[in-house]
C-alpha positions as a Markdown table, in Angstrom:
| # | Residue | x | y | z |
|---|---|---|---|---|
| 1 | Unk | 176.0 | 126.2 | -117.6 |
| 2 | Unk | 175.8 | 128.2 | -114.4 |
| 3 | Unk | 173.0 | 125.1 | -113.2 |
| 4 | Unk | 174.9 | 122.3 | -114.3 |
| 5 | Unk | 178.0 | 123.5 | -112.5 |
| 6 | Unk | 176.1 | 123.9 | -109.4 |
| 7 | Unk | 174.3 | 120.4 | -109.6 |
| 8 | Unk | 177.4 | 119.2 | -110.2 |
| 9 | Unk | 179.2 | 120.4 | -107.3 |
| 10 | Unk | 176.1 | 119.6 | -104.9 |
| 11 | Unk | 176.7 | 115.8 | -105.9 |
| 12 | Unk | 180.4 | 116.1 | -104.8 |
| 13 | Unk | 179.8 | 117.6 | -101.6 |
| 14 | Unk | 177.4 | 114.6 | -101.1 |
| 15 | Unk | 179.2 | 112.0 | -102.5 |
| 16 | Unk | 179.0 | 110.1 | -99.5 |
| 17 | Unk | 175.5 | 109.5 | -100.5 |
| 18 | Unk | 174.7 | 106.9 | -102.7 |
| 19 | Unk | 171.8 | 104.8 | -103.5 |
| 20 | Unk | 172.0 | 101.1 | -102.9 |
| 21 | Unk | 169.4 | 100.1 | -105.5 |
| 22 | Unk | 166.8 | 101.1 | -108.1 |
| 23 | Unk | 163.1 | 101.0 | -107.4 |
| 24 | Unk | 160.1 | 102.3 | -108.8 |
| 25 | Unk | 159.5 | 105.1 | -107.0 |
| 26 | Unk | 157.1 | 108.3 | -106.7 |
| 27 | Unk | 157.2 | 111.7 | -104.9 |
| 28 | Unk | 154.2 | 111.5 | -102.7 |
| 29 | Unk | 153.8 | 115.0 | -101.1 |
| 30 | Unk | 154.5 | 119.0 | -102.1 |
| 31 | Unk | 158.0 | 120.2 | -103.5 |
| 32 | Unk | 158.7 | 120.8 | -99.5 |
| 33 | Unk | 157.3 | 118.2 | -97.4 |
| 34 | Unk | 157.3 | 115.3 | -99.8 |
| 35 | Unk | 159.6 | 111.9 | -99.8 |
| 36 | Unk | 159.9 | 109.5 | -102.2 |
| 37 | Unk | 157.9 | 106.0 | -101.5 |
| 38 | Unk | 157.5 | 102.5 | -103.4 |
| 39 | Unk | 153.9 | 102.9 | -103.9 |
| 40 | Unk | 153.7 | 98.9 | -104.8 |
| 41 | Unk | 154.6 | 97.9 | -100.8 |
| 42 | Unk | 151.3 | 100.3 | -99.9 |
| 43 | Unk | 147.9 | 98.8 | -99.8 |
| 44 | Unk | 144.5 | 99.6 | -97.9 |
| 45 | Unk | 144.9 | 100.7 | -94.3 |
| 46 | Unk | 148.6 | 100.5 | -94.1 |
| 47 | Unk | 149.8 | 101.7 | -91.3 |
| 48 | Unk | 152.3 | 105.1 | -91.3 |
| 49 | Unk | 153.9 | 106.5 | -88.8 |
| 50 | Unk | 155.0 | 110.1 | -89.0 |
| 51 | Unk | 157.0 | 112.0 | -87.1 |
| 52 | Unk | 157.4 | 115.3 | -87.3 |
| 53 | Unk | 154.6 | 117.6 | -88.7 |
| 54 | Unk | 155.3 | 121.3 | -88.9 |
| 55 | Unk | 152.3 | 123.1 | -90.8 |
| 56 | Unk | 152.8 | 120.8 | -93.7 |
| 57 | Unk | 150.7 | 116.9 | -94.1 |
| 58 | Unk | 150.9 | 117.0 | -98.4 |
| 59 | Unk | 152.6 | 114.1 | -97.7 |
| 60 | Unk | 150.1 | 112.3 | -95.4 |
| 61 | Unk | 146.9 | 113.6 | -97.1 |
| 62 | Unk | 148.0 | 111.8 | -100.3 |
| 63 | Unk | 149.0 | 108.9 | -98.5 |
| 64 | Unk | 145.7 | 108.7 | -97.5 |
| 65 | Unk | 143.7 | 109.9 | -101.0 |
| 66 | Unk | 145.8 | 107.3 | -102.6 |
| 67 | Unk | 146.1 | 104.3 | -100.0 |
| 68 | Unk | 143.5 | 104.9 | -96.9 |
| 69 | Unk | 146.9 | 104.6 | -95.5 |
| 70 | Unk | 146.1 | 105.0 | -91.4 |
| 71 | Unk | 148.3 | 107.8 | -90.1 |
| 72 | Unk | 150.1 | 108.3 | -86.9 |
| 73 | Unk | 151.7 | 111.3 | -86.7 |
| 74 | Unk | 153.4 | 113.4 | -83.7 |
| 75 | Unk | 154.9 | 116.3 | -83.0 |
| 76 | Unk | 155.2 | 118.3 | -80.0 |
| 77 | Unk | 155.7 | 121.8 | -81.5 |
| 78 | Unk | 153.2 | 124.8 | -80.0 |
| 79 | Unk | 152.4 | 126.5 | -83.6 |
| 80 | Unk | 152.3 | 122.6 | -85.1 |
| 81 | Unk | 149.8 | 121.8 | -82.4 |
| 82 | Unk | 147.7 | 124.5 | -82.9 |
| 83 | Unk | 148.0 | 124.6 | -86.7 |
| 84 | Unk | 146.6 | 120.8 | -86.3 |
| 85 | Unk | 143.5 | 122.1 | -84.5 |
| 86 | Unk | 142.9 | 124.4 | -87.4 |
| 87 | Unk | 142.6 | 122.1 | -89.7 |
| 88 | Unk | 140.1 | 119.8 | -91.7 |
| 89 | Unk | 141.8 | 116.4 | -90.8 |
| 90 | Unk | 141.2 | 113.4 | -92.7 |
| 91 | Unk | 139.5 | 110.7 | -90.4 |
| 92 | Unk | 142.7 | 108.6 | -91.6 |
| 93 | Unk | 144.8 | 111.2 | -89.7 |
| 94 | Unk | 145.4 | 110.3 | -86.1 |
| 95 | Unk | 147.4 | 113.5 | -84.3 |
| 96 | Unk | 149.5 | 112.8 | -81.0 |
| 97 | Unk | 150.9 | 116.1 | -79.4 |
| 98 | Unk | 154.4 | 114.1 | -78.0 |
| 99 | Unk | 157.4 | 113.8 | -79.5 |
| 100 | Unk | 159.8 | 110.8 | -80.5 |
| 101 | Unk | 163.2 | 110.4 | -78.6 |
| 102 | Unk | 164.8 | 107.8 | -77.5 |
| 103 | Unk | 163.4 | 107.4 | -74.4 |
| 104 | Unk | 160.2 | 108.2 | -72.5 |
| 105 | Unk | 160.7 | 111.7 | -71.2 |
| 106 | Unk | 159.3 | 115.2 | -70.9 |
| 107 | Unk | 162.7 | 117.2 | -72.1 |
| 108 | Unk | 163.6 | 120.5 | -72.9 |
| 109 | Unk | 162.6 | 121.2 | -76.7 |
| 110 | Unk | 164.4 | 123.1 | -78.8 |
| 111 | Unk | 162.6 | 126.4 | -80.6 |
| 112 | Unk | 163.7 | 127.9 | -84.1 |
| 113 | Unk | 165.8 | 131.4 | -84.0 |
| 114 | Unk | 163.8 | 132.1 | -87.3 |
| 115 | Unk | 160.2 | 133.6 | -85.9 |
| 116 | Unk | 159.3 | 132.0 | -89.1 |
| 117 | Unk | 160.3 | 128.6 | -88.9 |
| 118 | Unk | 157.8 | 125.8 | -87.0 |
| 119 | Unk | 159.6 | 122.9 | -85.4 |
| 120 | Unk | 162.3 | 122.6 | -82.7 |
| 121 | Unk | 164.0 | 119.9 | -81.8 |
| 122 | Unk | 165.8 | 117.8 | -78.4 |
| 123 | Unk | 168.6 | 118.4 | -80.0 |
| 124 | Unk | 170.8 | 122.0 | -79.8 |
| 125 | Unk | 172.2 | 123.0 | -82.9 |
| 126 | Unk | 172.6 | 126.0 | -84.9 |
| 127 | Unk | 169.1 | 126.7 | -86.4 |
| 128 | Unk | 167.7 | 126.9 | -83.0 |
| 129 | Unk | 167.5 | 129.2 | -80.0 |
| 130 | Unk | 169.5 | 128.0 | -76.7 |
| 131 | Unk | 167.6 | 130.5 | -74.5 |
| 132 | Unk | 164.2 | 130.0 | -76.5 |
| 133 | Unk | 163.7 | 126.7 | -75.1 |
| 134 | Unk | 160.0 | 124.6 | -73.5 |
| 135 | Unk | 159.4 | 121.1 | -71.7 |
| 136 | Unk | 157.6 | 118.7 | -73.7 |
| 137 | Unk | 156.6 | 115.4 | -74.0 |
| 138 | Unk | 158.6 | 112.4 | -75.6 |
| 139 | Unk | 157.8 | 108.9 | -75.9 |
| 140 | Unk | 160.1 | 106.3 | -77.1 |
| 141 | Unk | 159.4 | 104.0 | -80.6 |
| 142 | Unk | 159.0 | 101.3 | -78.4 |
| 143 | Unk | 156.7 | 102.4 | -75.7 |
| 144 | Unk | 154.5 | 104.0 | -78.9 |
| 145 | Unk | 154.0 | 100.4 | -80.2 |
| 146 | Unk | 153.1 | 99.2 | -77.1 |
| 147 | Unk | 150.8 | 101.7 | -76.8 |
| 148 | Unk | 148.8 | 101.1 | -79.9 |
| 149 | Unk | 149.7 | 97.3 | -80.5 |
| 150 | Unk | 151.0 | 97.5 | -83.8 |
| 151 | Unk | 152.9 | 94.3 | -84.5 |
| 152 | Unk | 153.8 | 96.0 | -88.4 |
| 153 | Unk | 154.9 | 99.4 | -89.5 |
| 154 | Unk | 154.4 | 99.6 | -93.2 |
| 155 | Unk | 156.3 | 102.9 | -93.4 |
| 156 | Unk | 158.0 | 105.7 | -91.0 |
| 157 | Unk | 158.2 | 109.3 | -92.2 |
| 158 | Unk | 160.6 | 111.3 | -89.9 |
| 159 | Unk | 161.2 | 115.0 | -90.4 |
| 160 | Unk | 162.4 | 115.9 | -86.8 |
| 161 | Unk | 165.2 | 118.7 | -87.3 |
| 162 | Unk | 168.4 | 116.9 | -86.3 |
| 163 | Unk | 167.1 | 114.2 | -84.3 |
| 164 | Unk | 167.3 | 111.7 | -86.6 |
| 165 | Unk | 170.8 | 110.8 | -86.2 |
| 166 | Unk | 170.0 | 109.8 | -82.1 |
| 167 | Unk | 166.9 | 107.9 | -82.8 |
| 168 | Unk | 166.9 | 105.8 | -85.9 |
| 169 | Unk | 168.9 | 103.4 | -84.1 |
| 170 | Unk | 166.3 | 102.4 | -81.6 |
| 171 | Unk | 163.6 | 102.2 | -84.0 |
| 172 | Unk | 166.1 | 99.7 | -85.9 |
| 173 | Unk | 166.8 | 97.9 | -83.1 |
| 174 | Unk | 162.9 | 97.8 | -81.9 |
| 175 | Unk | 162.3 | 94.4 | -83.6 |
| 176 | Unk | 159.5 | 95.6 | -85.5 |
| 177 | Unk | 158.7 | 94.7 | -89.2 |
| 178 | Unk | 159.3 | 97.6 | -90.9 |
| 179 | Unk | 158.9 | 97.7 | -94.6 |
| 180 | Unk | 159.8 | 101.4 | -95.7 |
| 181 | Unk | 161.5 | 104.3 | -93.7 |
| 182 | Unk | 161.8 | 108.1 | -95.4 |
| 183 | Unk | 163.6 | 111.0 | -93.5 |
| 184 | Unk | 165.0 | 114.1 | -94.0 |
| 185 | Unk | 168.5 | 114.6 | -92.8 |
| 186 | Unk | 169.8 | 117.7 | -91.5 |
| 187 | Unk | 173.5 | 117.6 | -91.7 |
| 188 | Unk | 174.2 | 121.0 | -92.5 |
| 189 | Unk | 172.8 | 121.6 | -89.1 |
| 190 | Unk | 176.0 | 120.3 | -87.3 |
| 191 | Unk | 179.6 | 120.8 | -87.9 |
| 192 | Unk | 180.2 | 116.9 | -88.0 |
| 193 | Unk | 176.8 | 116.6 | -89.8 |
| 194 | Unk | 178.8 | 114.6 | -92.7 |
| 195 | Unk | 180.2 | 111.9 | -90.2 |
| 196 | Unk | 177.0 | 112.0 | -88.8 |
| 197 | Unk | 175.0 | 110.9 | -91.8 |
| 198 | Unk | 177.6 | 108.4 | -93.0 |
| 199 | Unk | 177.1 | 106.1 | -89.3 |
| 200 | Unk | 173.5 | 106.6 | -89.9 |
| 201 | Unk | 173.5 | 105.0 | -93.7 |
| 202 | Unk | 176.1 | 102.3 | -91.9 |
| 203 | Unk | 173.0 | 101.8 | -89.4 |
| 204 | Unk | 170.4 | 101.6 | -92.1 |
| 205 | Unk | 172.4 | 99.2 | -94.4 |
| 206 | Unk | 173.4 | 97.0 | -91.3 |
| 207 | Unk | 169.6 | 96.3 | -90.2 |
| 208 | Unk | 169.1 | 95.5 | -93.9 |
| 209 | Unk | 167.2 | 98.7 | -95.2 |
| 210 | Unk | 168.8 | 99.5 | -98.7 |
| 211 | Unk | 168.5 | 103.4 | -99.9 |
| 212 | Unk | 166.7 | 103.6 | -102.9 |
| 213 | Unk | 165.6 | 107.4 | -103.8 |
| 214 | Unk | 167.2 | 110.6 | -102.7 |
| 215 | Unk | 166.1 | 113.7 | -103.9 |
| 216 | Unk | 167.5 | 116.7 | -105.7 |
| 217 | Unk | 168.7 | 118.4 | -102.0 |
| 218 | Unk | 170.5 | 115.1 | -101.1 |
| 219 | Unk | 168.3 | 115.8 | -97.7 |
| 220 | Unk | 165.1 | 113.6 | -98.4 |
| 221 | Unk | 166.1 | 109.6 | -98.2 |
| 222 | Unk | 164.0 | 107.0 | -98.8 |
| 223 | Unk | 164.8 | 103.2 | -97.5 |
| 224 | Unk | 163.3 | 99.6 | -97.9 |
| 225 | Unk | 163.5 | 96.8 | -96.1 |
| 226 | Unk | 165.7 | 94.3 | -98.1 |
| 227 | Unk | 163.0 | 91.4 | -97.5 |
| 228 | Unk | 160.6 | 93.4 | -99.0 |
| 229 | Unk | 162.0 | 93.7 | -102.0 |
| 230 | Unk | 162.9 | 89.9 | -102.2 |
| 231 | Unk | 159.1 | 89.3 | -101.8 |
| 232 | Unk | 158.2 | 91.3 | -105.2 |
């Protein structure tokens, strides 16, 4: 009873969260780091960007086991960096130590009050330390195309602790053919997180991405492309 009332009152709290569609879906990753993705728009050597790494790439390695998906993935975090270095990477797995913002930039980055926690973030909010700050380096959606020529993204992961909400609406605006796009929000981060993820859905929805999966925490969302879907 005691679980059903709880569920219940998460869906209320989030009822400004709804899916647009129904897709057939799968949880590609761990309980933690995972997202829901259509596996049927996936094929040999797609290319994935992911932003945001932490000490956690369940989501990319089976990606890669499953697809030979090619993954970009970036994230400017010290202990993410030198977790990286640590580890057995897939040859699929393609590690840049820069950030995503919307513009090209080293900026002052952002690092957890929780010893505990990995990532930080460009933007201040109340997970992180004001005082317990470093300069990094960010590079812009569009200047990271340009740099490796990709004329199609077949899927963006983004897990970038608050961030979101600035840059999704240059990677929308970029142009580029997008076919998939999973993030985690972070809402309860900011007192206006609610307004905050409502423009973002009205962003999504008005470049024609349509939210298909969310999970059980209402924090992992998972969007296709409307064209996409009209190609099936």
């Amino acid at each position: 009873m005691k679980a059903s009332v709880k569920r219940l009152l998460n869906n209320l709290r989030h009822s400004h969260i709804k899916k647009d569609i129904k897709c057939n879906s799968k949880w590609f990753g761990n309980k933690y780091g995972g997202f829901y993705v259509i596996p049927t728009l996936l094929s040999k050597n797609a290319i994935v960007y992911s932003f945001g790494v932490g000490k956690d790439i369940s989501f990319d390695r089976m990606l890669i086991s499953s697809f030979k998906c090619q993954i970009f993935a970036f994230d400017p975090t010290p202990d993410s960096i030198a977790w990286c270095k640590q580890q057995n990477l897939p040859d699929q797995f393609n590690f840049f130590e820069h950030g995503l913002s919307t513009k090209s930039e080293n900026g002052n980055f952002f690092l957890p009050k929780n010893k505990n926690h990995v990532s930080g973030s460009l933007v201040e909010h109340n997970q992180l330390s004001s005082e317990n700050k470093i300069c990094v380096k960010m590079k812009s959606f569009e200047d990271i195309l340009t740099n490796f020529k990709h004329e199609k993204v077949d899927l963006i992961k983004m897990d970038i602790e608050g961030s979101e909400y600035d840059v999704a609406e240059s990677i929308l605006n970029s142009g580029i053919n997008i076919t998939q796009i999973v993030l985690e929000i972070h809402e309860r981060f900011f007192q206006s997180g609610r307004e905050k993820t409502i423009r973002l859905l009205e962003i999504f929805r008005k470049n024609g991405f349509l939210l298909h999966s969310i999970s059980s925490t209402y924090e992992d969302l998972s969007f296709v492309h409307e064209k996409a879907i009209q190609h099936k």
